[in-house]
C-alpha positions in Angstrom: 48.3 -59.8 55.4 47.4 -57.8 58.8 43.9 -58.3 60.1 42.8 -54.3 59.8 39.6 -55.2 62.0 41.7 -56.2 65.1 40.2 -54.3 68.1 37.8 -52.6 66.2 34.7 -52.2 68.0 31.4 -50.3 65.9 30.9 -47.1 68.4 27.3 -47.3 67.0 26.1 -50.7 68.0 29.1 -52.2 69.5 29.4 -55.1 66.2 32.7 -56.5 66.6 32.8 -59.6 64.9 35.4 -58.7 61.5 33.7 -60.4 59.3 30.9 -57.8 59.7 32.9 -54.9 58.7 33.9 -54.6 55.1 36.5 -51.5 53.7 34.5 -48.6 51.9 37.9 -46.3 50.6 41.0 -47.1 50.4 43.3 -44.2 50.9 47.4 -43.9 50.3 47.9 -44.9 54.2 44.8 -46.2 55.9 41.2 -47.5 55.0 37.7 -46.2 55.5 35.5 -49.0 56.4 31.7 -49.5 57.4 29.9 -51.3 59.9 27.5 -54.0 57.9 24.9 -54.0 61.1 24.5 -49.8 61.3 25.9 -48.1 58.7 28.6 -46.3 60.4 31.9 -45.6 58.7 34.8 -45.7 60.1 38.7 -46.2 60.5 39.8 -49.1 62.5 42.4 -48.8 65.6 45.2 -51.1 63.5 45.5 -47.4 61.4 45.0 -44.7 64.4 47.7 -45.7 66.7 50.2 -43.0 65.2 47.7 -40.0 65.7 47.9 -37.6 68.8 46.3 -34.3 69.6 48.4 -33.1 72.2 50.6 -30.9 69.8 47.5 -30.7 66.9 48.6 -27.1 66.3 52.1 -25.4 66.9 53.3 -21.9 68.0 53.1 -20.7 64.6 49.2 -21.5 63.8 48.9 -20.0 67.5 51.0 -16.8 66.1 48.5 -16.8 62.9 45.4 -17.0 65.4 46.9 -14.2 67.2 47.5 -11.9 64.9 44.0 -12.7 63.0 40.8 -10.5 64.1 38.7 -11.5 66.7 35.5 -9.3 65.7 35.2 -12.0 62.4 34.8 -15.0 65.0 32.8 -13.9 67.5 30.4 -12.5 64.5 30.7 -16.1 62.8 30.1 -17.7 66.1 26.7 -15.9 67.3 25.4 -17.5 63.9 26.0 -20.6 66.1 24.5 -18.9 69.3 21.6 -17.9 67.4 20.7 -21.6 66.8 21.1 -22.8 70.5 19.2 -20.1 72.3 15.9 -21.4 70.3 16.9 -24.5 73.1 18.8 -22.7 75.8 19.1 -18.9 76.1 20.9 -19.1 79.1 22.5 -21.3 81.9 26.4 -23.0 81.9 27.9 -23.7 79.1 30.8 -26.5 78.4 32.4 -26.6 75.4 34.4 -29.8 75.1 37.5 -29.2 73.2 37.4 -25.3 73.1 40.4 -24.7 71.0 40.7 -21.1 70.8 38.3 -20.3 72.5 36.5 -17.9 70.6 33.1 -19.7 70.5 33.7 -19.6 74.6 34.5 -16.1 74.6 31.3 -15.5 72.6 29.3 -17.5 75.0 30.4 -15.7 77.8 30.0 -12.4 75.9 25.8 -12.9 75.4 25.3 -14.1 79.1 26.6 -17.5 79.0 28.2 -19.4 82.1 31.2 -20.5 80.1 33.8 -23.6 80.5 35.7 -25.8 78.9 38.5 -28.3 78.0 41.3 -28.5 75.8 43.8 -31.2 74.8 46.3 -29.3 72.6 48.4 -27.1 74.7 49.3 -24.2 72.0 45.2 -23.7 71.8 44.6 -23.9 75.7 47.3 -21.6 76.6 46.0 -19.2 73.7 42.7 -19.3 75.4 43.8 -18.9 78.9 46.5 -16.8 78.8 44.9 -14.3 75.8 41.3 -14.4 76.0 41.5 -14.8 79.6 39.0 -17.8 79.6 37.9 -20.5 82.7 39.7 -23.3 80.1 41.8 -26.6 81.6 44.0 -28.6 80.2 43.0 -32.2 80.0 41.6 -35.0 78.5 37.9 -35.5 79.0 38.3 -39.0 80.0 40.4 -37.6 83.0 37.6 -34.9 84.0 35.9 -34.7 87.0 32.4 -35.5 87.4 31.3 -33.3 90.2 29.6 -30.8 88.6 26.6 -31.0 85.7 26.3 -28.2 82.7 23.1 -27.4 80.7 24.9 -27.0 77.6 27.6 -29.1 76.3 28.9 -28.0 72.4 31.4 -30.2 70.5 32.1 -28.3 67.1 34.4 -30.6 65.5 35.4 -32.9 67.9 33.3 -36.5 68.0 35.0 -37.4 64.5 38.4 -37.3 66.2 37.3 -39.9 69.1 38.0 -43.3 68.7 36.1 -44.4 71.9 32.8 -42.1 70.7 30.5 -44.5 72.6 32.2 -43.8 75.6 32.6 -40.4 75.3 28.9 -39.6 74.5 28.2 -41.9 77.8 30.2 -39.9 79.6 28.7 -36.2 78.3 25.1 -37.7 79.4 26.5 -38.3 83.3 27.5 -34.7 82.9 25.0 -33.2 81.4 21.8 -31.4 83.4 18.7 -32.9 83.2 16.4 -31.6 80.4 19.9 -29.9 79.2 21.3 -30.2 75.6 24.4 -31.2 73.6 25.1 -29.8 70.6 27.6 -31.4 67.8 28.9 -30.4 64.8 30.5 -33.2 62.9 31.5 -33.9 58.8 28.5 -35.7 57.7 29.4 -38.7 55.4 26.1 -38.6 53.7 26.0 -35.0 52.8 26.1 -33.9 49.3 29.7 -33.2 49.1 30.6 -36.7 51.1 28.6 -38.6 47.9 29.7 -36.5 45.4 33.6 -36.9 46.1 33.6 -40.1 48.2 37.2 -40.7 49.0 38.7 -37.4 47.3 36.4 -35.8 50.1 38.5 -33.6 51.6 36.5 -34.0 55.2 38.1 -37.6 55.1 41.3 -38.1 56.5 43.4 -40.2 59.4 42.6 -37.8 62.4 39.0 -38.3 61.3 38.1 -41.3 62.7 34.0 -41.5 62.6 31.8 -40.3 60.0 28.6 -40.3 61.0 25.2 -39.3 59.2 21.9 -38.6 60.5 20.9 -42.3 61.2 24.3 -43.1 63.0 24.5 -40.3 64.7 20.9 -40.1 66.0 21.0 -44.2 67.0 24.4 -43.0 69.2 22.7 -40.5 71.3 19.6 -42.0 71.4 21.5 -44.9 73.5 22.8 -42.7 75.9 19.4 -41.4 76.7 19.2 -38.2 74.3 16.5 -37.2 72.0 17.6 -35.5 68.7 15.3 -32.4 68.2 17.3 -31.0 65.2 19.5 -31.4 62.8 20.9 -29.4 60.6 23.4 -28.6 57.3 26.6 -26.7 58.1 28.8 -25.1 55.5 31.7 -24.1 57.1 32.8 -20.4 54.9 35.9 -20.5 56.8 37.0 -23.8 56.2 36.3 -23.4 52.6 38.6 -20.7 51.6 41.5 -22.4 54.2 41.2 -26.0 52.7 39.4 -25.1 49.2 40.1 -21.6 47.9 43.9 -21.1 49.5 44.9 -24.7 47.5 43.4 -23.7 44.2 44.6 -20.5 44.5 48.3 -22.2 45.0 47.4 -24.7 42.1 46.9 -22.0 39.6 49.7 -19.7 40.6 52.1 -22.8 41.5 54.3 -24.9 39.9 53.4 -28.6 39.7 56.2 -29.0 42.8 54.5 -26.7 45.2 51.6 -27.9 44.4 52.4 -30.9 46.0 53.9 -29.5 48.9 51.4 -29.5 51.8 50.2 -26.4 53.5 50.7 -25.8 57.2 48.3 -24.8 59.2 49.7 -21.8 60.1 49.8 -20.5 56.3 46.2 -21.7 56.0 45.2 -19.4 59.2 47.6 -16.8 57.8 45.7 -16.4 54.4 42.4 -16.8 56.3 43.6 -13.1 57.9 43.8 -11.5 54.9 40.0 -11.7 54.5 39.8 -10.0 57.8 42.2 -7.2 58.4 39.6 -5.0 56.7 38.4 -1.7 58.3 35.8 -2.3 60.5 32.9 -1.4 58.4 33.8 -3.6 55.3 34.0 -6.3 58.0 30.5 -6.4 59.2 29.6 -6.2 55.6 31.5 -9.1 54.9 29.6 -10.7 57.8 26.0 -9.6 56.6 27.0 -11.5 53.4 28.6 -14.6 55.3 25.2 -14.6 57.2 23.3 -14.7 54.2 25.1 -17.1 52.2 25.7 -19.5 55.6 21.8 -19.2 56.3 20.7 -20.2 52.8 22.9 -22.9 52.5 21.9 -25.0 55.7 18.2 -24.3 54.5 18.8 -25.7 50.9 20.9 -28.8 52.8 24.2 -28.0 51.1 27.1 -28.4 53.7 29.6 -31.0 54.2 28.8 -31.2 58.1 26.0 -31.0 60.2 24.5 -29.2 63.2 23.0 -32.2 66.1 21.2 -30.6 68.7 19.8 -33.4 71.4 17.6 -33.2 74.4 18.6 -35.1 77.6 15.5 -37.0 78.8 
């Protein structure tokens, strides 16, 4: 029997004994397991040594992007922009892991001094080449330190980082003084991650962390930050690519195809269909998206959650 806790360190409070970790879920593959000391749950090294991001998405989820509209994510995007100018209405901006590049391109729409970084080569080209963007291409262990930000966003990134402790040590060097880092993460003790616990669809093997508010606010904390706000995130977009487009394929499928996983690409293709609209249905598509978004993150119904920290 293999010893799962090998190597695994608690990104939290750096527990590493084994016999202080104990498995929460066990999926087909791999095991979700928590840290006794802190709370934190997590999936050990021995079951993330296959997992890369440097391909995450293909030429065909870039094709998808492409033809997709860009007015529905830069609307969906100042909801996020909204939020951090109660902090920071203006000053440079890095977003670590920009994908697209559509939150960047927003940014740098309403004033912001935008960069940022992108491991996956099919998003950074996409944001380079087509939205024209001051993106490179590399790891953020491998950046450069000579230059500090007043802004550094993550949406969807620290769950992916096996070395979070690290990483967050690193943001801090990086970050300006009295300057904010924002993070959006799945939160594992949300609604949704209690309800469903390991049929929650936010936990998989490229997920590595799954923080809550206690684990998340002890990480920063350590690295000097102060948390000044969290809040729910329910992610409309998400839902009808990972909720709606399977049921939808589940009641029109067979039992076969229902089995047979979606691509990305097919998931960003059916996410288009709610957006090549004319222009005026879209910004009343928007209006609702705003209203439903706003009212669920005040009634704490999401699956993630919105960290926004000060650096002392």
């Amino acid at each position: 029997m293999p010893d799962i806790f090998d190597e695994a360190i608690c990104c939290v409070c750096n527990n590493s004994d084994p016999k202080e970790f104990k498995v929460k879920y066990k999926k087909d593959n791999y095991a979700v397991c928590e840290c006794n000391k802190c709370s934190l749950v997590f999936i050990p090294p021995y079951f993330r040594k296959q997992i890369s991001y440097e391909n995450y998405k293909d030429e065909n989820v870039a094709n998808a992007v492409r033809n997709g509209n860009n007015f529905v994510k830069i609307e969906r995007h100042k909801l996020r922009y909204n939020l951090i100018k109660k902090y920071k209405p203006n000053g440079s901006l890095f977003d670590l892991g920009a994908g697209w590049g559509h939150f960047m391109l927003t940014g740098q729409q309403l004033g912001y001094d935008v960069y940022g970084i992108e491991i996956s080569e099919q998003p950074y080209l996409y944001s380079k080449n087509d939205l024209k963007l001051p993106v490179d291409h590399i790891d953020f262990f491998d950046m450069k330190e000579d230059k500090t930000f007043d802004i550094i966003t993550m949406w969807d990134v620290l769950e992916h980082i096996d070395k979070a402790d690290t990483f967050i040590e690193k943001c801090a060097r990086v970050n300006s003084k009295n300057g904010y880092i924002v993070i959006q993460v799945p939160q594992i003790d949300s609604y949704f991650a209690k309800k469903y616990k390991d049929d929650w669809k936010m936990m998989s093997l490229d997920h590595v962390n799954y923080f809550g508010k206690k684990t998340i606010t002890q990480l920063l904390n350590k690295h000097g930050y102060e948390v000044e706000c969290i809040k729910s995130s329910f992610e409309i977009k998400l839902f009808i690519m990972y909720t709606v487009l399977p049921f939808i394929k589940k009641f029109k499928g067979s039992k076969t195809e229902v089995k047979t996983e979606i691509k990305s690409s097919e998931r960003q293709q059916y996410f288009n269909t709610f957006t090549q609209k004319p222009l005026w249905k879209l910004k009343l598509y928007m209006k609702i998206h705003n209203v439903i978004y706003n009212t669920l993150s005040v009634l704490n119904i999401g699956e993630e959650m919105i960290v926004i920290a000060k650096k002392k």
